[in-house]
ZAPA-921932 format. One record per atom (N, C-alpha, C): residue number from 1; residue in three letters; atom name; x, z, y. Coordinates in Angstrom, 1 decimal, padded with zeros to 4 digits, m for minus. Each point is the difference from the previous one (the first is absolute). Layout:
num NUM residuo ALA atomo CA c1 X c3 Z c2 Y
...
REM end
This chain:
num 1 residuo UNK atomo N c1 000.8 c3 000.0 c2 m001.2
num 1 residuo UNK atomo CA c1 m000.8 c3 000.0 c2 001.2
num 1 residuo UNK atomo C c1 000.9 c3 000.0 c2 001.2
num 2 residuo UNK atomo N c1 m000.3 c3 m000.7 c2 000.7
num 2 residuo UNK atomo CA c1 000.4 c3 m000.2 c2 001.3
num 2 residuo UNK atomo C c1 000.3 c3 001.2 c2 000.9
num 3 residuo UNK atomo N c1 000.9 c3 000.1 c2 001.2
num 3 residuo UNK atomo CA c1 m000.1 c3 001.0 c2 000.9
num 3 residuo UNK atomo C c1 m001.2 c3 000.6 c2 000.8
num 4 residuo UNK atomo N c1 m000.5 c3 m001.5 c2 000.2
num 4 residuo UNK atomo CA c1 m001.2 c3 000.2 c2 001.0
num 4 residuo UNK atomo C c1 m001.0 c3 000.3 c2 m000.8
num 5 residuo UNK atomo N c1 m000.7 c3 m000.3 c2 m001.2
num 5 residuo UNK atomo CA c1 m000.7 c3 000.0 c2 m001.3
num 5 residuo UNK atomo C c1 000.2 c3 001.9 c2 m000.2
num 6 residuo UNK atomo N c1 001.0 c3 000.5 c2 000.3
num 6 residuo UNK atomo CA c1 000.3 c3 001.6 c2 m000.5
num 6 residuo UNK atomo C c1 m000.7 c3 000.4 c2 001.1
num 7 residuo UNK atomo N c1 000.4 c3 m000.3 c2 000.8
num 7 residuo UNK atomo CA c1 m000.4 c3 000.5 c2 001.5
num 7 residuo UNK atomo C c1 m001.2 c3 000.1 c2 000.3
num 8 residuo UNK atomo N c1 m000.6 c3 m000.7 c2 000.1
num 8 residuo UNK atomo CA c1 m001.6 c3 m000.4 c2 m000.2
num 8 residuo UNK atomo C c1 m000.6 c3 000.5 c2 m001.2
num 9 residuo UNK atomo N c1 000.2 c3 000.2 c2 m001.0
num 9 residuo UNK atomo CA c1 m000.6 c3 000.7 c2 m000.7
num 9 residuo UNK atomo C c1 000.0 c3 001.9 c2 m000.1
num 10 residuo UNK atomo N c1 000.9 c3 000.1 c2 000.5
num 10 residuo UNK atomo CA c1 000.1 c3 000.9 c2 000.8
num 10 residuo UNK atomo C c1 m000.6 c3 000.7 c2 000.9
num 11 residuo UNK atomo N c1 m000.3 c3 m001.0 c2 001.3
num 11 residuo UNK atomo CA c1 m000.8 c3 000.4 c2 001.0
num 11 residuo UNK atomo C c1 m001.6 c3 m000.3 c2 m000.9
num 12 residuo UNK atomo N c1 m000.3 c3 m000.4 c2 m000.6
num 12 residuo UNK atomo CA c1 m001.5 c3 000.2 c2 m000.4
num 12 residuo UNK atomo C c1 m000.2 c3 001.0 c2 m001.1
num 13 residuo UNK atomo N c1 000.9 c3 000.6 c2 m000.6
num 13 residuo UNK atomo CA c1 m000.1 c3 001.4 c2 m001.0
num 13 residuo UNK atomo C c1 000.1 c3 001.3 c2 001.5
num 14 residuo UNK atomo N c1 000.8 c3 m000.3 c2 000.6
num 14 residuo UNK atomo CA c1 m000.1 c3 001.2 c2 001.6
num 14 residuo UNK atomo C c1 m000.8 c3 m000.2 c2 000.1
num 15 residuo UNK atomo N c1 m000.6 c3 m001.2 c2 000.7
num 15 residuo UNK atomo CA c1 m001.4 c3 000.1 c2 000.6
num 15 residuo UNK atomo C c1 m001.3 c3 000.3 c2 m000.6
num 16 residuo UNK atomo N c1 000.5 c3 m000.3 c2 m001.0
num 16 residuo UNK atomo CA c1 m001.8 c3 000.4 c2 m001.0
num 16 residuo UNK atomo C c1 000.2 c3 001.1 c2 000.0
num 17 residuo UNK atomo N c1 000.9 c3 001.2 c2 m000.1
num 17 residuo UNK atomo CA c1 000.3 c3 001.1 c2 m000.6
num 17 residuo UNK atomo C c1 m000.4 c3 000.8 c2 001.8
num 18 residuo UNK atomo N c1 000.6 c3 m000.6 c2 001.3
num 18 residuo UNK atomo CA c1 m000.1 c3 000.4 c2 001.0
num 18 residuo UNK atomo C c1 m002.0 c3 000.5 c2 000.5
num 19 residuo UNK atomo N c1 000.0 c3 m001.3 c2 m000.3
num 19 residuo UNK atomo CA c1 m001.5 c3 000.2 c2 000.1
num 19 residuo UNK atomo C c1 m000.6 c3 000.8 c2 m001.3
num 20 residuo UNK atomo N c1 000.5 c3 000.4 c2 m001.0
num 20 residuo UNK atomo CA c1 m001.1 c3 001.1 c2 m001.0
num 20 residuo UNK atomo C c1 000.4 c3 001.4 c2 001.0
num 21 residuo UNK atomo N c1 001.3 c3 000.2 c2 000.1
num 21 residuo UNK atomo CA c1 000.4 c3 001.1 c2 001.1
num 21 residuo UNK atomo C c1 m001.0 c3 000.3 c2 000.6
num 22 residuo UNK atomo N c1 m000.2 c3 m001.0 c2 001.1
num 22 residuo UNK atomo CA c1 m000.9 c3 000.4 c2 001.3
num 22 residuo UNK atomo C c1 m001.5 c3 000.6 c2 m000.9
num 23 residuo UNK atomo N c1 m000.5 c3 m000.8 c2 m000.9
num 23 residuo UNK atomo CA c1 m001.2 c3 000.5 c2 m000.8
num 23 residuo UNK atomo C c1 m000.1 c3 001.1 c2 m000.4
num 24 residuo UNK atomo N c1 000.9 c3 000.2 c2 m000.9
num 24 residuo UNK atomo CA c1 000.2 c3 001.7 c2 m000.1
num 24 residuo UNK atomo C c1 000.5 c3 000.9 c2 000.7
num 25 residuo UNK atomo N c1 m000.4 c3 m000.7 c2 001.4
num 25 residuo UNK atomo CA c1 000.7 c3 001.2 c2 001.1
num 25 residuo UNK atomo C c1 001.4 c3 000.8 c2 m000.3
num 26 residuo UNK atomo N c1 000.9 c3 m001.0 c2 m000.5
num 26 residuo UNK atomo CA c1 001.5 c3 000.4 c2 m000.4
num 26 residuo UNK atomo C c1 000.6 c3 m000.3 c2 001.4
num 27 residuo UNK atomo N c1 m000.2 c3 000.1 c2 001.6
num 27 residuo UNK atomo CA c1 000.4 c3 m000.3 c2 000.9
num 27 residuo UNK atomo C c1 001.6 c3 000.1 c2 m000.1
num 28 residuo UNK atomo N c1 000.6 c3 000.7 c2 m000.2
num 28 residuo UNK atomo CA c1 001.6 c3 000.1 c2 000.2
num 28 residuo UNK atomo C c1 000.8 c3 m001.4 c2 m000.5
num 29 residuo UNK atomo N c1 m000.6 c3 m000.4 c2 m001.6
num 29 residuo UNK atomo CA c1 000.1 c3 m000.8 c2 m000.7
num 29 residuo UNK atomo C c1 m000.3 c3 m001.4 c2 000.4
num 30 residuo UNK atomo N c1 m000.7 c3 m000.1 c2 000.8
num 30 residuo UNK atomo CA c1 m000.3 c3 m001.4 c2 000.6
num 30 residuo UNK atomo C c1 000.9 c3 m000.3 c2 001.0
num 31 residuo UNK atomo N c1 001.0 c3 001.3 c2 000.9
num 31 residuo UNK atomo CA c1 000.9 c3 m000.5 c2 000.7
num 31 residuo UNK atomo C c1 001.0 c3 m000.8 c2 m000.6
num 32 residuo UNK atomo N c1 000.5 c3 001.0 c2 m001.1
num 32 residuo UNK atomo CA c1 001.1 c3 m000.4 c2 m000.8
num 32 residuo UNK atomo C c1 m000.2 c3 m001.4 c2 m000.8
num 33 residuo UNK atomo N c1 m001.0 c3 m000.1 c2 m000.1
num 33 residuo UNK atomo CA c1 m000.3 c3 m001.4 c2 m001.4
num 33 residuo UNK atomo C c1 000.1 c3 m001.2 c2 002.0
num 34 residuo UNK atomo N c1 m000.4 c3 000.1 c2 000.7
num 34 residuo UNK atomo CA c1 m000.4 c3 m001.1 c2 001.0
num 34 residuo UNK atomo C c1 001.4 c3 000.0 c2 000.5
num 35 residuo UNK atomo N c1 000.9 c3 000.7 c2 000.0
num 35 residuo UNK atomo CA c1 001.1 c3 m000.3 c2 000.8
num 35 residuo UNK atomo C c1 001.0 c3 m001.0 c2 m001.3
num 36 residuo UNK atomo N c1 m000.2 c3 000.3 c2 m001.3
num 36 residuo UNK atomo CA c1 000.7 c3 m000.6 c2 m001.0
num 36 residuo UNK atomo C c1 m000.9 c3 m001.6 c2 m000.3
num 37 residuo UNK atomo N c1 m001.2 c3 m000.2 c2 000.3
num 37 residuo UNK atomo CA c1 m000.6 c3 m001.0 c2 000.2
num 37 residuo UNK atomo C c1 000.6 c3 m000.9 c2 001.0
num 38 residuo UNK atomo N c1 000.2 c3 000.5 c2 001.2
num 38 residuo UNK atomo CA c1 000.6 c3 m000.7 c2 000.9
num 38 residuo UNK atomo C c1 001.8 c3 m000.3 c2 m000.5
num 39 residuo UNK atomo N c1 000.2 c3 001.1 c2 m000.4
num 39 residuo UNK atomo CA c1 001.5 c3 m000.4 c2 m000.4
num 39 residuo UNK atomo C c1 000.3 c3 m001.5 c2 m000.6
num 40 residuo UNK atomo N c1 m001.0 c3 m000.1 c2 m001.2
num 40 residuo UNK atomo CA c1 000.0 c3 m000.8 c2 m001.1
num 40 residuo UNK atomo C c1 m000.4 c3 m001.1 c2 000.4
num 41 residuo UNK atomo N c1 m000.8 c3 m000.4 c2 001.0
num 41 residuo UNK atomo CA c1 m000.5 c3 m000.9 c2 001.0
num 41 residuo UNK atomo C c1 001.2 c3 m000.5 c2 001.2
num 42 residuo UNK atomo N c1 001.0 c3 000.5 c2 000.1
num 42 residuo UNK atomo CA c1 000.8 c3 000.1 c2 000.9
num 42 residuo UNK atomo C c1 001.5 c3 m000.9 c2 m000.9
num 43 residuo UNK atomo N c1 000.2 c3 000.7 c2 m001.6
num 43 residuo UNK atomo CA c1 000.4 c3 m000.2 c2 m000.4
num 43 residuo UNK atomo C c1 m000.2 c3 m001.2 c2 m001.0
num 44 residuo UNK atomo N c1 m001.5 c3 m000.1 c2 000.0
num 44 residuo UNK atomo CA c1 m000.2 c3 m001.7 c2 m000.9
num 44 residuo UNK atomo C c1 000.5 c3 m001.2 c2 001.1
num 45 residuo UNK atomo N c1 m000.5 c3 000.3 c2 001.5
num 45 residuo UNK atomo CA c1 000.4 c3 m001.1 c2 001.2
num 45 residuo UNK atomo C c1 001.2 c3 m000.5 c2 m000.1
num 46 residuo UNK atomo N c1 001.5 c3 001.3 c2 m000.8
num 46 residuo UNK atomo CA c1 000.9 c3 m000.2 c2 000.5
num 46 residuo UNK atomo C c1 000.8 c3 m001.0 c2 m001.1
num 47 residuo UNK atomo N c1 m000.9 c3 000.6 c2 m001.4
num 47 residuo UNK atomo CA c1 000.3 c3 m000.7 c2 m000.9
num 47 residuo UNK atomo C c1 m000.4 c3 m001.7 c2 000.1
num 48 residuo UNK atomo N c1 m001.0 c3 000.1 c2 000.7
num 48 residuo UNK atomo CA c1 000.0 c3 m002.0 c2 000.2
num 48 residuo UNK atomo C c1 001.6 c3 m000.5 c2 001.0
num 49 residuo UNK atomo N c1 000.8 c3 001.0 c2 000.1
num 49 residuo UNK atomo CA c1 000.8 c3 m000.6 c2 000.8
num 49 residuo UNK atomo C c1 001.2 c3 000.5 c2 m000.6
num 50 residuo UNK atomo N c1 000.0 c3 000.3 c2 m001.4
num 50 residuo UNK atomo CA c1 001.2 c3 000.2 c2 m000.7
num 50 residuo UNK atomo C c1 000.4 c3 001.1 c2 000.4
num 51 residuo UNK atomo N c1 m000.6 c3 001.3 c2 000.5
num 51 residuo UNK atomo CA c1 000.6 c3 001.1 c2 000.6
num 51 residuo UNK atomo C c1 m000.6 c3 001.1 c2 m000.7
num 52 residuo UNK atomo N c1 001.1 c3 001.3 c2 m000.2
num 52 residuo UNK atomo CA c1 m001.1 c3 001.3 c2 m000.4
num 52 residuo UNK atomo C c1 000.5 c3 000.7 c2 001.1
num 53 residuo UNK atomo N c1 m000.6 c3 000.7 c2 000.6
num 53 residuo UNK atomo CA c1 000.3 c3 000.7 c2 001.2
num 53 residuo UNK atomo C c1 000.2 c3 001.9 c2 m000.5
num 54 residuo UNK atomo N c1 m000.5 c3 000.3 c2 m001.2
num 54 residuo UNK atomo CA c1 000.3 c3 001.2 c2 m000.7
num 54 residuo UNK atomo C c1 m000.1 c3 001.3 c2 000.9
num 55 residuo UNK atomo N c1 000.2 c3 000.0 c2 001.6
num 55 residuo UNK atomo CA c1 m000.4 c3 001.6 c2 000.1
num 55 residuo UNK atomo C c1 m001.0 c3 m000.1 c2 001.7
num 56 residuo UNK atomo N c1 m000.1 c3 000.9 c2 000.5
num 56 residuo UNK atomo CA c1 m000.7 c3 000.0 c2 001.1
num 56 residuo UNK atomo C c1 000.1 c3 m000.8 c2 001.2
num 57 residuo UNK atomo N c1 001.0 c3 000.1 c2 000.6
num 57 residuo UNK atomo CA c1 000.7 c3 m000.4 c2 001.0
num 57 residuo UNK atomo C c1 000.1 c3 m002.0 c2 m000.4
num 58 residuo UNK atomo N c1 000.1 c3 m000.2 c2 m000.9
num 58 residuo UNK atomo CA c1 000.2 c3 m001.8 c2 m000.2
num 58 residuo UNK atomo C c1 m001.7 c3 m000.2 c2 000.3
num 59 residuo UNK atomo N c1 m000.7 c3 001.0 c2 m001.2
num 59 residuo UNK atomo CA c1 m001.7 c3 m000.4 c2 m000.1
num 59 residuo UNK atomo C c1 m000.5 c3 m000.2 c2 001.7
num 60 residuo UNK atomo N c1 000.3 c3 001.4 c2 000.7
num 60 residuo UNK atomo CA c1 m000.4 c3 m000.1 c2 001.2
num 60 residuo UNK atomo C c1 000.1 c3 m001.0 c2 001.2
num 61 residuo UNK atomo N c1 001.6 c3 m000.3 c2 m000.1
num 61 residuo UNK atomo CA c1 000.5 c3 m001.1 c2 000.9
num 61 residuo UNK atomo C c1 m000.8 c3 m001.7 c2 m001.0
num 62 residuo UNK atomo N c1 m000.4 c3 m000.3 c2 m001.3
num 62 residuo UNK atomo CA c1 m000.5 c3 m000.9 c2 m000.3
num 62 residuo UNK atomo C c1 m001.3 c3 m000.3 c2 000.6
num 63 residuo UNK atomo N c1 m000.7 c3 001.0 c2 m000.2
num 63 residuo UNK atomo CA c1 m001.7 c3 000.6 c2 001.0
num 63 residuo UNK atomo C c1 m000.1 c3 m000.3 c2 000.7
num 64 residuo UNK atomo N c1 001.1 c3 000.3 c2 001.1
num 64 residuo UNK atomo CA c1 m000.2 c3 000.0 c2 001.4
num 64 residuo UNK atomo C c1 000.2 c3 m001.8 c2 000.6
num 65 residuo UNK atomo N c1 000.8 c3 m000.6 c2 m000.8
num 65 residuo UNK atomo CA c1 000.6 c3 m001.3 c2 m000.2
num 65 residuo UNK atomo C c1 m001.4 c3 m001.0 c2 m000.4
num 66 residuo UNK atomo N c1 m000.8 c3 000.5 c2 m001.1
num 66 residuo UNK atomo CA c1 m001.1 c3 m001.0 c2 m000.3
num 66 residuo UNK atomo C c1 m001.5 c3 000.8 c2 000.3
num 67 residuo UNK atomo N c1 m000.5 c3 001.1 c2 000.2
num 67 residuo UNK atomo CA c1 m000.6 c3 000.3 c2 m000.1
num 67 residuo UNK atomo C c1 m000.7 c3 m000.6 c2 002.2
num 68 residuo UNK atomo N c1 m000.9 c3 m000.4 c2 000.0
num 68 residuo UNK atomo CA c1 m000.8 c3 000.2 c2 001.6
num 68 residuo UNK atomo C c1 000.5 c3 001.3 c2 001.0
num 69 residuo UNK atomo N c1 m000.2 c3 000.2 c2 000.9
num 69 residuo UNK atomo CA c1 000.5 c3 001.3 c2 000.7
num 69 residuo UNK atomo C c1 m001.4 c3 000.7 c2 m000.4
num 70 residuo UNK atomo N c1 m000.8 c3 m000.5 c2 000.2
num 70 residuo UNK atomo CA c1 m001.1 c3 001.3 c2 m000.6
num 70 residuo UNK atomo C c1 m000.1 c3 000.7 c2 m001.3
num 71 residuo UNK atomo N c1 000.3 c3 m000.9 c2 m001.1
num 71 residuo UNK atomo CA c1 m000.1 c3 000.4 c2 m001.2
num 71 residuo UNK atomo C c1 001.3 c3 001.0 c2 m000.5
num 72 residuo UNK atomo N c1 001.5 c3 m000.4 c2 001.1
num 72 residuo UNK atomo CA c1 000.7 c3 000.9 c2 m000.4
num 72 residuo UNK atomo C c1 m000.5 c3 001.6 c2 000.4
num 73 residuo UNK atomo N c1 m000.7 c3 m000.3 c2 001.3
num 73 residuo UNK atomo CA c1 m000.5 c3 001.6 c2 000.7
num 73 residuo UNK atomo C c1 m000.2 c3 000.5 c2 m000.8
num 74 residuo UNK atomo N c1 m001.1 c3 m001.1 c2 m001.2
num 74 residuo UNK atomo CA c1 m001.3 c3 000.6 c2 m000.7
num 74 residuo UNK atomo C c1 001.6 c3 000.6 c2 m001.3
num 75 residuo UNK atomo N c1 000.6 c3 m000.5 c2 000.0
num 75 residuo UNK atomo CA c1 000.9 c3 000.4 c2 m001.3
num 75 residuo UNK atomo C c1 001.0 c3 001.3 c2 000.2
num 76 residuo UNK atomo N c1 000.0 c3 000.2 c2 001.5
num 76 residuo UNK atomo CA c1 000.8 c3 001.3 c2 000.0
num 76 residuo UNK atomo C c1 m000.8 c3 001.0 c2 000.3
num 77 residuo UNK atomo N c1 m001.2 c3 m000.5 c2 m000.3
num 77 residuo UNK atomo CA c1 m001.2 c3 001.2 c2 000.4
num 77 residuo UNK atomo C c1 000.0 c3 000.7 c2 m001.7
num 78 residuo UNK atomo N c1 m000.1 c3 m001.5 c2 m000.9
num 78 residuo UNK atomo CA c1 000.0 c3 000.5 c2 m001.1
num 78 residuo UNK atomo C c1 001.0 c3 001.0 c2 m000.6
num 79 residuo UNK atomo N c1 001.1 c3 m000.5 c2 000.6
num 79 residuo UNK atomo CA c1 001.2 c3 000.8 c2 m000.4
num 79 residuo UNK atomo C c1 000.1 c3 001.6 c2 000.3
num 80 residuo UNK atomo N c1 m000.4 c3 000.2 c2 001.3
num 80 residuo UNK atomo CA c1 000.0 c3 001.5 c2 000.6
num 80 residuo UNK atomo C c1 m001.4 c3 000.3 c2 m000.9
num 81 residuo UNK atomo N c1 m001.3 c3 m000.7 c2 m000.2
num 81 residuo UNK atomo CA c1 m000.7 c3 000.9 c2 m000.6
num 81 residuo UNK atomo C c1 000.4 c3 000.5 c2 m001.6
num 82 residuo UNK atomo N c1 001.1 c3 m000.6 c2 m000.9
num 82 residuo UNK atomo CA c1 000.9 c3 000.4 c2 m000.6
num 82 residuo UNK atomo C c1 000.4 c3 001.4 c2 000.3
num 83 residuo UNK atomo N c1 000.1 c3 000.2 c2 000.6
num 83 residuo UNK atomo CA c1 000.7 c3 001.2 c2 m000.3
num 83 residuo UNK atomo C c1 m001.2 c3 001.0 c2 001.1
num 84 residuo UNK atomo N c1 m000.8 c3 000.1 c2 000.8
num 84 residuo UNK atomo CA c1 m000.8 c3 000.3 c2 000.4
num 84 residuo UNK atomo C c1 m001.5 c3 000.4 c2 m001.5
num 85 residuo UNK atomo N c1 000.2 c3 m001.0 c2 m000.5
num 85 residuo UNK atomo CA c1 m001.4 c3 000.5 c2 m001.6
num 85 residuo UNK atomo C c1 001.0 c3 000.8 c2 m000.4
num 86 residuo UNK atomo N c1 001.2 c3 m000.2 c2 m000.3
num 86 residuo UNK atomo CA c1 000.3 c3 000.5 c2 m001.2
num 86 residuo UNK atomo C c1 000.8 c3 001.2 c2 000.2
num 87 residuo UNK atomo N c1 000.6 c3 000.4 c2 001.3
num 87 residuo UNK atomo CA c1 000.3 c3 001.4 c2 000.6
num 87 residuo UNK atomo C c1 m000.8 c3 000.8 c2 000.6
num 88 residuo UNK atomo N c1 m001.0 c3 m000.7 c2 000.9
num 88 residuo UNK atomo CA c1 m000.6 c3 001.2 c2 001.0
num 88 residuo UNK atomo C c1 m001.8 c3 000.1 c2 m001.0
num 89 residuo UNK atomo N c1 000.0 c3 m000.4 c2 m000.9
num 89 residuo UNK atomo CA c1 m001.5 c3 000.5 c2 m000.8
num 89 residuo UNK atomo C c1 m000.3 c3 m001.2 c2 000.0
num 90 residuo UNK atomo N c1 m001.3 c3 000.1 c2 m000.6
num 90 residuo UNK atomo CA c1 m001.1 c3 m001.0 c2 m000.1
num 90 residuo UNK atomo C c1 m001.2 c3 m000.9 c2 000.8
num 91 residuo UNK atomo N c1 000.3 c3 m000.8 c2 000.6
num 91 residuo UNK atomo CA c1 m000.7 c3 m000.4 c2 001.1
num 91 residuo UNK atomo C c1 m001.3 c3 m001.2 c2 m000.4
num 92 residuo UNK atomo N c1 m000.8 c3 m000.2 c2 m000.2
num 92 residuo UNK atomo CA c1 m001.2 c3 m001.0 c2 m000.6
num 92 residuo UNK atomo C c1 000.1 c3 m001.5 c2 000.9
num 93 residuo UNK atomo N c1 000.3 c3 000.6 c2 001.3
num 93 residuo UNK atomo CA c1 m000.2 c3 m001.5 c2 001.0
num 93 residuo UNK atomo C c1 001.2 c3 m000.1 c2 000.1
num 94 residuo UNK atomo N c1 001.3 c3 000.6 c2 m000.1
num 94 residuo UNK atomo CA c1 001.4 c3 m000.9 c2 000.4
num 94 residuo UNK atomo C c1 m000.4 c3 m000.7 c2 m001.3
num 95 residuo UNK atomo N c1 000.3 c3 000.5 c2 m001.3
num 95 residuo UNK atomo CA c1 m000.1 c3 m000.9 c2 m001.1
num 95 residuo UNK atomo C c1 m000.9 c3 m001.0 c2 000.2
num 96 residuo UNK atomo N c1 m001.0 c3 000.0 c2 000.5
num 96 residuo UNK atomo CA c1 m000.7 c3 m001.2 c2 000.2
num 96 residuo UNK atomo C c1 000.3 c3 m001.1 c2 000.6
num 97 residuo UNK atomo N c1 000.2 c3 000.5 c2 001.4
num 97 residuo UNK atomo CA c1 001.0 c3 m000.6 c2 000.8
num 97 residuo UNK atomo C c1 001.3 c3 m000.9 c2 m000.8
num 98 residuo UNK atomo N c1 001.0 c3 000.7 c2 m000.4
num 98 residuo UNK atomo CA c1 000.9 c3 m000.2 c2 m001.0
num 98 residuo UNK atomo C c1 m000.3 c3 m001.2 c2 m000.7
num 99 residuo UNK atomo N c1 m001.0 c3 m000.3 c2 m000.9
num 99 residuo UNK atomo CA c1 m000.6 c3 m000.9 c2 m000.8
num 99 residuo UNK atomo C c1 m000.3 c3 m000.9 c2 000.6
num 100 residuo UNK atomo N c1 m000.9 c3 m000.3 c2 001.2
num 100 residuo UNK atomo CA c1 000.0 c3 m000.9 c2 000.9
num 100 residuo UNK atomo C c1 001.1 c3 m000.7 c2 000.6
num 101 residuo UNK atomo N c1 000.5 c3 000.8 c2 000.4
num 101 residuo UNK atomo CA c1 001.6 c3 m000.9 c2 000.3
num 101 residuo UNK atomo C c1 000.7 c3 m000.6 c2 m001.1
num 102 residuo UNK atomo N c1 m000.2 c3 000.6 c2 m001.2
num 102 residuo UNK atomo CA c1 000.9 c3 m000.3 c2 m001.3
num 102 residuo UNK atomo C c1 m000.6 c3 m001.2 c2 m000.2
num 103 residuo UNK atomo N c1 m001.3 c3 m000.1 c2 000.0
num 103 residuo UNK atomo CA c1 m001.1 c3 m001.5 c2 m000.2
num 103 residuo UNK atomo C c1 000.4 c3 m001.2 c2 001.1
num 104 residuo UNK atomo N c1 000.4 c3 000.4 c2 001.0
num 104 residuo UNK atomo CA c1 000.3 c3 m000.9 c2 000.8
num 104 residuo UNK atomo C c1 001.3 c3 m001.0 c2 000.0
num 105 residuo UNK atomo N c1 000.7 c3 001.1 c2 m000.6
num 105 residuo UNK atomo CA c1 001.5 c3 m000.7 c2 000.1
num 105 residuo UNK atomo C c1 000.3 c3 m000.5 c2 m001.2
num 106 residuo UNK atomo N c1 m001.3 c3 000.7 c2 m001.5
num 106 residuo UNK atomo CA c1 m000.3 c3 m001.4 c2 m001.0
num 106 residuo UNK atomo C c1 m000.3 c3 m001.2 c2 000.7
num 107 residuo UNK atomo N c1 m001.2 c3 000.4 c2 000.5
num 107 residuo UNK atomo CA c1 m000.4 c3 m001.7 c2 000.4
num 107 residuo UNK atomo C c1 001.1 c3 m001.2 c2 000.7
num 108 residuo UNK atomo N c1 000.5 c3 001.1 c2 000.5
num 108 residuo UNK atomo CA c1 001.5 c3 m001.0 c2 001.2
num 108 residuo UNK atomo C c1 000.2 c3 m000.7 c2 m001.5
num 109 residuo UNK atomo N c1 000.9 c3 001.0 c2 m000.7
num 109 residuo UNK atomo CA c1 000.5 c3 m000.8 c2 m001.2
num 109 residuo UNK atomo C c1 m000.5 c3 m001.1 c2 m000.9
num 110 residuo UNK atomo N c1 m001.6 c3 000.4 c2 m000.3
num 110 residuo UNK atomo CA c1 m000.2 c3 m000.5 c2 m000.6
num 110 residuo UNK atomo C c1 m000.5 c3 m001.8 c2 000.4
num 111 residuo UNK atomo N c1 m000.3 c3 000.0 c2 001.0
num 111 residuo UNK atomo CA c1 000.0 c3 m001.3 c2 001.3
num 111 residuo UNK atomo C c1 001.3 c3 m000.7 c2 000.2
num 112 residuo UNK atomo N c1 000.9 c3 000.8 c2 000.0
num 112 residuo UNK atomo CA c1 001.7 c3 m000.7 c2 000.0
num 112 residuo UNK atomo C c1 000.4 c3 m000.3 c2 m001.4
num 113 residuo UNK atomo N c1 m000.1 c3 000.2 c2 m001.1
num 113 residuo UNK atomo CA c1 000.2 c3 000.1 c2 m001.1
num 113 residuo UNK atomo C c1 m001.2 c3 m001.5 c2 m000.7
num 114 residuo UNK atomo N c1 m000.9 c3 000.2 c2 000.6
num 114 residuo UNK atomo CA c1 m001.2 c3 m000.6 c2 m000.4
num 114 residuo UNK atomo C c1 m000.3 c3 000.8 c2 m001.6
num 115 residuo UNK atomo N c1 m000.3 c3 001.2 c2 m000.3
num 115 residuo UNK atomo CA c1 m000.3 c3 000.3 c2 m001.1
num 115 residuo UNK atomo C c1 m000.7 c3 001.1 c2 000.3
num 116 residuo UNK atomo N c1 m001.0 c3 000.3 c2 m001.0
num 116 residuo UNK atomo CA c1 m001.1 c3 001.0 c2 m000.1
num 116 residuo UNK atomo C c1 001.0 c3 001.4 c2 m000.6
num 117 residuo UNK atomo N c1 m000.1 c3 001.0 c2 000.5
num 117 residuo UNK atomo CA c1 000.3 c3 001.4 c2 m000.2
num 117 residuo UNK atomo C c1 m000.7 c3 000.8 c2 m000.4
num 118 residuo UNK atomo N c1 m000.8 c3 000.5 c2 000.0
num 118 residuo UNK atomo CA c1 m000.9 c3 000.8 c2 000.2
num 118 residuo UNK atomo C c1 m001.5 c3 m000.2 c2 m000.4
REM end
């Protein structure tokens, strides 16, 4: 299987798994699974370009490089609510929030990509 093929399958085992989170009101857990969603989505782009970017700082500067200026906002929103669910308690609307953004910057991908995710 392919790089991009890992990657992408990836982000739809997170994401399915992100969204039972939110259902069972596992709030903390939905930070954590949406920030590794995005990772993996960060990291399939890079693999169409023969690249693995492997830790934060490459993922981030890649983001910022293809992602719209709004969607990155939406993605360092996601990132602080990372650690905001899953340090300061349980919150119902950041996680919600969270998910929303996480949905959005699928669709970027999945539009650029031309492939169904989700």
């Amino acid at each position: 299987m392919g790089e991009f093929e890992k990657h992408l399958k990836l982000v739809k085992e997170k994401s399915r798994n992100m969204e039972r989170a939110y259902k069972s009101k596992d709030f903390t857990v939905v930070g954590d699974l949406a920030i590794k969603v995005i990772e993996q989505l960060i990291e399939a782009d890079a693999s169409l370009d023969n690249q693995h970017l492997g830790d934060h700082k490459p993922r981030f500067e890649w983001a910022k490089k293809v992602l719209p200026e709004k969607l990155f906002w939406k993605m360092r929103k996601v990132w602080f609510a990372y650690g905001d669910l899953g340090y300061e308690g349980e919150n119902g609307e950041r996680a919600k929030r969270t998910i929303a953004f996480t949905r959005e910057i699928i669709g970027f991908f999945e539009n650029k990509w031309r492939v169904r995710i989700v």
